[in-house]
N, C-alpha and C positions, 0 to 999 in steps of 0.2 A: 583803414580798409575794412571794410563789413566782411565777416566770415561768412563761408560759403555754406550754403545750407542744406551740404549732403544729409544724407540716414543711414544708421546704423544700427537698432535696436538690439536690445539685449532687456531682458526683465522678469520680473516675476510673476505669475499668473494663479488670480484667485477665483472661486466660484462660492455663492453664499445659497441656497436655496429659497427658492422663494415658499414662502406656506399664504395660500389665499393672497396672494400677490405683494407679499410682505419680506424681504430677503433680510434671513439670518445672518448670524457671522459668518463673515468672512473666512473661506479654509486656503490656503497655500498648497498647491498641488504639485508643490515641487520641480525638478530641472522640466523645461519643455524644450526642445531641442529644435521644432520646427511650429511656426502656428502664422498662419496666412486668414485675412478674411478676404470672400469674393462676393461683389453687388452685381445682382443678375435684374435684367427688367424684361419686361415684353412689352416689342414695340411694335403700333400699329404705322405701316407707311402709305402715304396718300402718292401716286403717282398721276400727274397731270396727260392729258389728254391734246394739248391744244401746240403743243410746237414738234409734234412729232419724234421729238427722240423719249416721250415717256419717264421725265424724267421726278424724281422726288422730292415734294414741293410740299412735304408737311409729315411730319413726326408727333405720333401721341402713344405716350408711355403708357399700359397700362395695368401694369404688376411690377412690384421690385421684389428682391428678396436681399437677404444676406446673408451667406452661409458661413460655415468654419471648418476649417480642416489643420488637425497638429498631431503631435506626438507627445504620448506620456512615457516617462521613464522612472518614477516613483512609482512601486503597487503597494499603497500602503492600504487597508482595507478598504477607508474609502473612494479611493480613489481603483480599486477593482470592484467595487462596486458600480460606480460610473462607465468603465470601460464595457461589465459586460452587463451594463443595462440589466441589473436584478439586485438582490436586498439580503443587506447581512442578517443574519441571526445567528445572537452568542447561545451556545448549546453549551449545555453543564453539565457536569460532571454527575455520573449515573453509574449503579452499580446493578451488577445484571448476575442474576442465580439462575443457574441450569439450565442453560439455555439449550436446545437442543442442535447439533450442527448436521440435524440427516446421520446416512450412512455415508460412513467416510471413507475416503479408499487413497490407501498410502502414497506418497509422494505426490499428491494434487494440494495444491494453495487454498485454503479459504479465507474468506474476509469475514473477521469480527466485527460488532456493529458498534464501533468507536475506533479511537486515536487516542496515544500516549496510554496503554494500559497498565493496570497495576494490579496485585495481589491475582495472578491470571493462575487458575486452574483448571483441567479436565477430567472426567470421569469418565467411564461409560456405565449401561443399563443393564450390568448385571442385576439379576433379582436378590433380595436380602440387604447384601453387603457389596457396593458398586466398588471393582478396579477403578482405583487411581492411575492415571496416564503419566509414567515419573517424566520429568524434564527429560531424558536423554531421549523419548521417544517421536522426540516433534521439535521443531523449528519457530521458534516466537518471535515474530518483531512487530515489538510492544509499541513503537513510535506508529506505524502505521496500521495495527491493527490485523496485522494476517499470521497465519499457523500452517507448516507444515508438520502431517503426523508419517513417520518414517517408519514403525510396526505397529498395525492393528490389527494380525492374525488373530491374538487372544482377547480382542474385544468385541463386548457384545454391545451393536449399534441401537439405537444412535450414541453419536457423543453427547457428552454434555458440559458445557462450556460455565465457569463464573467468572467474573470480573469486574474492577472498577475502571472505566471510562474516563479521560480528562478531559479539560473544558477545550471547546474549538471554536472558531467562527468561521463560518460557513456564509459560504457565499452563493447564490442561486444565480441561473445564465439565462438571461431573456428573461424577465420575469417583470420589469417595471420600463414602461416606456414613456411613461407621464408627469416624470418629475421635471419641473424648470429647476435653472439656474440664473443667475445675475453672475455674470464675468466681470472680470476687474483685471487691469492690467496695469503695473507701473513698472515704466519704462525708460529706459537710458537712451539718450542717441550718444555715443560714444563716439562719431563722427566733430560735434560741435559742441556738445556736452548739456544741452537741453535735454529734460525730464518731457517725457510722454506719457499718458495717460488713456487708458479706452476703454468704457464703460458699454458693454450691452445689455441694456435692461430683462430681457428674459432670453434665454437660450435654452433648445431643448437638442440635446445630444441622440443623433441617428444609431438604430439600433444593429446598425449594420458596422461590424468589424473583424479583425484578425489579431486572435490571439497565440502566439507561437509558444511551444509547450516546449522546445530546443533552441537553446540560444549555443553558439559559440561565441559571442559577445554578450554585453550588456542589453537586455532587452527593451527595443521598443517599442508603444503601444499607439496605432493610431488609431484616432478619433474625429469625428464629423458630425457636423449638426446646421442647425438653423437656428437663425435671430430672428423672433418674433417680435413685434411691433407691443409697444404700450400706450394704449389708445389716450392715459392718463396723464401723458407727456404732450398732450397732441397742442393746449395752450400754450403752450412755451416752445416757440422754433427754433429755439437754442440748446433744446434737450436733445432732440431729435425723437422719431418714434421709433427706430431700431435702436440707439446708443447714439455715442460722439468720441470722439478724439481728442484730447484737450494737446495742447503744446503748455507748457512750462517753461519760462523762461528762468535763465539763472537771474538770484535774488540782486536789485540792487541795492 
């Protein structure tokens, strides 16, 4: 009796970049929980004239597209960089002398210009010989960079801020909308137990998304894009010019 040839996919999902139309390694982007593709065409219809119900007597396609729409659940750097369409850069570690903080005024938050600080001091501009600002008079939290000062009756403004800075990576928001991708899928059918495969030669990810800053769950990140055609596949009708689908049958 021949098994039945439901679907049930389940797999892993890769993306390599392409540089001048040449796709790097392969990267693993970890759980995706949801990832659909949808083929869109525009179709011209001919309706006939001659038996009176007008009816439609000819179809010509004349744009296809293919789009993609999933969820990420890994933000590993690269993979929020993808999400919010912009570009890491690893910032180093910097030591910053006397910086000046303005006139400060007790009990307001300010932001230091780094994360993870160390060896953090402040002064103020008395003339000669500057007051030191001892620890009990302010609020430091050195992982993200911010001060509260709780008495600065007897100082003379501005402050003056030193410290050393530890390394971060920083991620920009909107910032790159032009990178392609080459996707790669391999896949399970767990219904019959045949390996799937689907390859989209160039995808470029829509810059349009929702990043939630509160999660009471695990957060998900959805993502959308378009499969662009490779005109370089175009000899081979077996490649296809947006991708292909392989099936995999178990080995005999």
């Amino acid at each position: 009796m021949a098994k039945n040839n439901y679907i049930s996919l389940h797999g892993k999902f890769y993306l390599a970049e392409l540089v001048n139309g040449v796709a790097g390694a392969m990267r693993h982007i970890g759980n995706v929980p949801e990832f659909e593709l949808e083929i869109g065409a525009d179709v011209i219809e001919h309706q006939e004239s001659m038996s009176g119900k007008r009816t439609t007597d000819f179809t010509m396609i004349t744009t296809t597209s293919v789009n993609f729409t999933g969820q990420l659940e890994e933000v590993t750097p690269e993979n929020l960089e993808y999400i919010l369409s912009g570009m890491n850069h690893t910032v180093a570690t910097k030591t910053e002398t006397d910086v000046s903080l303005g006139a400060v005024v007790a009990g307001q938050e300010i932001k230091l210009d780094g994360y993870n600080l160390k060896t953090v001091s402040f002064k103020d501009s008395t003339s000669g010989t500057a007051k030191t600002v001892e620890p009990e008079n302010y609020t430091l939290d050195a992982k993200f960079g911010t001060v509260i000062f709780h008495d600065v009756a007897d100082l003379t403004m501005p402050i003056l801020a030193s410290y050393e800075t530890g390394a971060v990576t920083r991620t920009t928001l909107a910032s790159d909308f032009e990178k392609e991708y080459q996707l790669f899928f391999k896949g399970i059918n767990t219904a019959n137990g045949d390996h799937v495969a689907v390859t989209l030669w160039r995808t470029k990810k829509s810059p349009e998304t929702n990043f939630p800053l509160i999660h009471e769950e695990l957060g998900q990140y959805e993502i959308s894009g378009q499969a662009l055609s490779d005109m370089t596949k175009e000899s081979d009708p077996a490649l296809g010019l947006y991708g292909h689908v392989v099936t995999i049958p178990a080995a005999v």
